[in-house]
N, C-alpha and C positions, 0 to 999 in steps of 0.2 A: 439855151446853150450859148455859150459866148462866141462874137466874131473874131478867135484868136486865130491868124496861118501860121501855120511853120516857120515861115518867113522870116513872120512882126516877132516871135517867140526865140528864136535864134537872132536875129539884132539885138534886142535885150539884154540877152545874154551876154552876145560880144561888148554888150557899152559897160554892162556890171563889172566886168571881167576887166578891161580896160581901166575904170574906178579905181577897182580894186589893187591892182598891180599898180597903178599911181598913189596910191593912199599907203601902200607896204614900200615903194620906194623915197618917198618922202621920212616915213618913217624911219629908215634904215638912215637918211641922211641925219636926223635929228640926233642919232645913240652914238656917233662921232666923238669921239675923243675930243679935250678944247684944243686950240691950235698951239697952245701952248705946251702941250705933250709932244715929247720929241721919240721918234721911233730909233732905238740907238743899234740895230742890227737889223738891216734889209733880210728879211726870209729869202729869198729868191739869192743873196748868198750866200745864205748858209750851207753845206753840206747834209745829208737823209741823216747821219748820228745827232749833229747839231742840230738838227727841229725833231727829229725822235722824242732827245732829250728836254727841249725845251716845253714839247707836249707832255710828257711824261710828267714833267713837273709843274703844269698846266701855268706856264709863268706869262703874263700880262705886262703889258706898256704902263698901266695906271693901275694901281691897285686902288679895291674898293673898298679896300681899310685905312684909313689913314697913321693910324699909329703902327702898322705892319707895310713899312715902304723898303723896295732896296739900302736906298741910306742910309736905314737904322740896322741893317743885317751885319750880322758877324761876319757873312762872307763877300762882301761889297765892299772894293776900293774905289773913293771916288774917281773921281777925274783931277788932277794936278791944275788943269786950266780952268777949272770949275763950271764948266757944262753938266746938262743933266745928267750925260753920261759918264759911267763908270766901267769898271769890271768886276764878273762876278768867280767867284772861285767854282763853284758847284758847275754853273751853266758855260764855264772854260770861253767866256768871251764877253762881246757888249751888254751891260745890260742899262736901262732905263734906270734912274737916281728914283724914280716915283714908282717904280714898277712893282710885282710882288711875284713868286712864286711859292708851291708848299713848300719848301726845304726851307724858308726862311728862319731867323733865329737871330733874336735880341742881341745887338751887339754889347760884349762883357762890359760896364764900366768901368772906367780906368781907374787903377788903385792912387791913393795918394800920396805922393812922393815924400 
């Protein structure tokens, strides 16, 4: 039979557990946005409709499609000073120029004069 206590069995534990919780935080630093993503609407000012809404249409800072960005949406006005940010018609406020949500939609090409 082995010379485990309770003790030495329980410290193990806490040091695993300790690892671990440093190895899931670390990793949460790495899945970061680049710095060069800009958040264009603080949640914490938003109003409960305005993040309702913006859950509802599960809409992101970076979208993980590149050819499907704010920018390229039918309902996205840029920004006149040419920051990332813009406005969106759907989401009735700031949204990220890189950003995506479902509702988005191929902006029409413009006809030829």
């Amino acid at each position: 039979m082995s010379n485990v206590t309770r003790r030495s069995f329980f410290g193990l534990g806490l040091k695993v557990s300790v690892v671990g919780a440093a190895a899931l935080g670390l990793g949460a630093c790495a899945k970061q946005p680049a710095a060069s993503s800009t958040a264009c609407a603080d949640a914490s000012n938003l109003n409960a409709s305005e993040q309702s809404l913006r859950a509802s249409f599960k809409y992101v800072e970076q979208s993980a499609d590149p050819a499907k960005v704010c920018g390229g949406c039918e309902f996205f006005t840029a920004d006149a000073s040419g920051s990332a940010c813009g406005d969106c018609k759907i989401l009735t406020g700031a949204a990220n120029s890189l950003g995506y949500c479902t509702s988005w939609a191929a902006r029409a090409a413009a006809l030829p004069a």
